[in-house]
PyMOL commands that place a pseudoatom at each C-alpha (Angstrom):
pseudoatom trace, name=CA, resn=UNK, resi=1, chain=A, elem=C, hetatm=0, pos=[83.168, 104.951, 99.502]
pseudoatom trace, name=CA, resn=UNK, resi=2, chain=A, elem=C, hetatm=0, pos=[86.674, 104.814, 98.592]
pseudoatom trace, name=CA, resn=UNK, resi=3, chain=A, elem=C, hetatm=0, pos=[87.792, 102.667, 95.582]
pseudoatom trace, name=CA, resn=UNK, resi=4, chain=A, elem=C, hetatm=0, pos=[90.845, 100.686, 95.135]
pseudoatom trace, name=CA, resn=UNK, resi=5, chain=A, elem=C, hetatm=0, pos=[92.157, 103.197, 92.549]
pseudoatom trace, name=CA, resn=UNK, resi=6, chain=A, elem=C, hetatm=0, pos=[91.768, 105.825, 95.100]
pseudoatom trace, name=CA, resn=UNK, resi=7, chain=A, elem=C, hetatm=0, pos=[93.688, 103.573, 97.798]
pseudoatom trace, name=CA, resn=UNK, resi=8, chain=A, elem=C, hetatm=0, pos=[96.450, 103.119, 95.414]
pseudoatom trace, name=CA, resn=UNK, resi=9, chain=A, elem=C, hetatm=0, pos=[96.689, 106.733, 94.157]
pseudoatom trace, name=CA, resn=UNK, resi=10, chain=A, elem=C, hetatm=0, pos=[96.966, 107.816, 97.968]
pseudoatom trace, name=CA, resn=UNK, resi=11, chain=A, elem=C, hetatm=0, pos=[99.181, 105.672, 99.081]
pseudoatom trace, name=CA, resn=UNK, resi=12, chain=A, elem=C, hetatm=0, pos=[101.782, 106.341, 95.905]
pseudoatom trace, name=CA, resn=UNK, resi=13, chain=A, elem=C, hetatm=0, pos=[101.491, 110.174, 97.147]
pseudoatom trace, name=CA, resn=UNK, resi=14, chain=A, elem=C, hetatm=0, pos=[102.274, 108.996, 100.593]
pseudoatom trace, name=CA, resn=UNK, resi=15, chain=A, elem=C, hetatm=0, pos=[105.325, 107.855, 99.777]
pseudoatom trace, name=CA, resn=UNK, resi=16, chain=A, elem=C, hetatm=0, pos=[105.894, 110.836, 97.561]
pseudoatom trace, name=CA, resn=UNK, resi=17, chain=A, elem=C, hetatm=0, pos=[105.509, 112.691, 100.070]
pseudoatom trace, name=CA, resn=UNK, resi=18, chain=A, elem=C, hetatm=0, pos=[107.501, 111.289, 102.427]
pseudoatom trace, name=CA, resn=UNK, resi=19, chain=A, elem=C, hetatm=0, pos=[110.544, 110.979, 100.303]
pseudoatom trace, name=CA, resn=UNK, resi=20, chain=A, elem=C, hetatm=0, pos=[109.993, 114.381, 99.329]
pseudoatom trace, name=CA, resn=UNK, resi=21, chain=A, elem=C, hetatm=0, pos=[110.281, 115.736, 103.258]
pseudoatom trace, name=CA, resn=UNK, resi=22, chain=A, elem=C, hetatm=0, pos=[113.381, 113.622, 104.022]
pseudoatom trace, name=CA, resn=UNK, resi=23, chain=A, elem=C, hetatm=0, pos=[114.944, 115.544, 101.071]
pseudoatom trace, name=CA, resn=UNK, resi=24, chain=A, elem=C, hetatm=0, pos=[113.680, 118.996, 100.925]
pseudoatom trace, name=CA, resn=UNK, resi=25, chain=A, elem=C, hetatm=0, pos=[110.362, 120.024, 103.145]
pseudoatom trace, name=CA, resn=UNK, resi=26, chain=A, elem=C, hetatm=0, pos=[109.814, 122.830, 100.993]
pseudoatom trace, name=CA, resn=UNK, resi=27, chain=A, elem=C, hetatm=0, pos=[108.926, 120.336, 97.640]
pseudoatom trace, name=CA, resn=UNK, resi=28, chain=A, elem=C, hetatm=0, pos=[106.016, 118.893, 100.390]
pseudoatom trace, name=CA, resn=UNK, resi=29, chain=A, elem=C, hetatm=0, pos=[104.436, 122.502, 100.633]
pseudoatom trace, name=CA, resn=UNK, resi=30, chain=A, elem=C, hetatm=0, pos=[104.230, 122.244, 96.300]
pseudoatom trace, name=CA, resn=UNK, resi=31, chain=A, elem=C, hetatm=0, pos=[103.106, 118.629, 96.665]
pseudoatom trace, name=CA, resn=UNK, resi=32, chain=A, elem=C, hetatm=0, pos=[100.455, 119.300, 98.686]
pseudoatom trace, name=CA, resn=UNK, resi=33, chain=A, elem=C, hetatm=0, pos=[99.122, 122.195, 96.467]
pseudoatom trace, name=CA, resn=UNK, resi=34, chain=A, elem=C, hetatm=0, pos=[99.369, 120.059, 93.453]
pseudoatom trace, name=CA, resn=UNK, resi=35, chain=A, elem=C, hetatm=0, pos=[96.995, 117.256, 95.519]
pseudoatom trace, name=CA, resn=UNK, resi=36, chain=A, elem=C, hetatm=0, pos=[94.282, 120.185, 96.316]
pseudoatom trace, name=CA, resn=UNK, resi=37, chain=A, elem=C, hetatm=0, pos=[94.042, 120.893, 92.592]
pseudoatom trace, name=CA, resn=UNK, resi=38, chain=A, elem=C, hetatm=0, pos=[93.882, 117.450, 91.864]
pseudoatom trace, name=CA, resn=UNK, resi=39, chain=A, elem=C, hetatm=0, pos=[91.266, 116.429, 94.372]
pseudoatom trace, name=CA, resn=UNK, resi=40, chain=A, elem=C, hetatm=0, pos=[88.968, 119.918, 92.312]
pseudoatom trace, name=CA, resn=UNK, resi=41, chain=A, elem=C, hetatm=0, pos=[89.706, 118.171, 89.468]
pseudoatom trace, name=CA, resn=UNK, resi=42, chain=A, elem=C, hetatm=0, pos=[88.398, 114.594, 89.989]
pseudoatom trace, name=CA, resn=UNK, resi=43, chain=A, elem=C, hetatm=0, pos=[85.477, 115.890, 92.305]
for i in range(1, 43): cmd.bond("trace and resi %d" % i, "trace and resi %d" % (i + 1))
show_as sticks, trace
zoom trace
């Protein structure tokens, strides 16, 4: 089950994300290694 929180939190990196790779792809390799500690830390 996914909660609302969740939904919100995932779409805000979405669009992190995706301003992030029109920029610079490179800051979208960091993001996404920030997100994988962050999903260790709240499971």
């Amino acid at each position: 089950m996914i909660t609302v929180m969740e939904m919100v939190f995932f779409k805000i990196v979405f669009m992190l994300f995706y301003l992030l790779f029109q920029r610079q792809p490179v800051w979208l390799l960091f993001s996404m290694i920030g997100t994988r500690r962050l999903q260790k830390m709240i499971a």
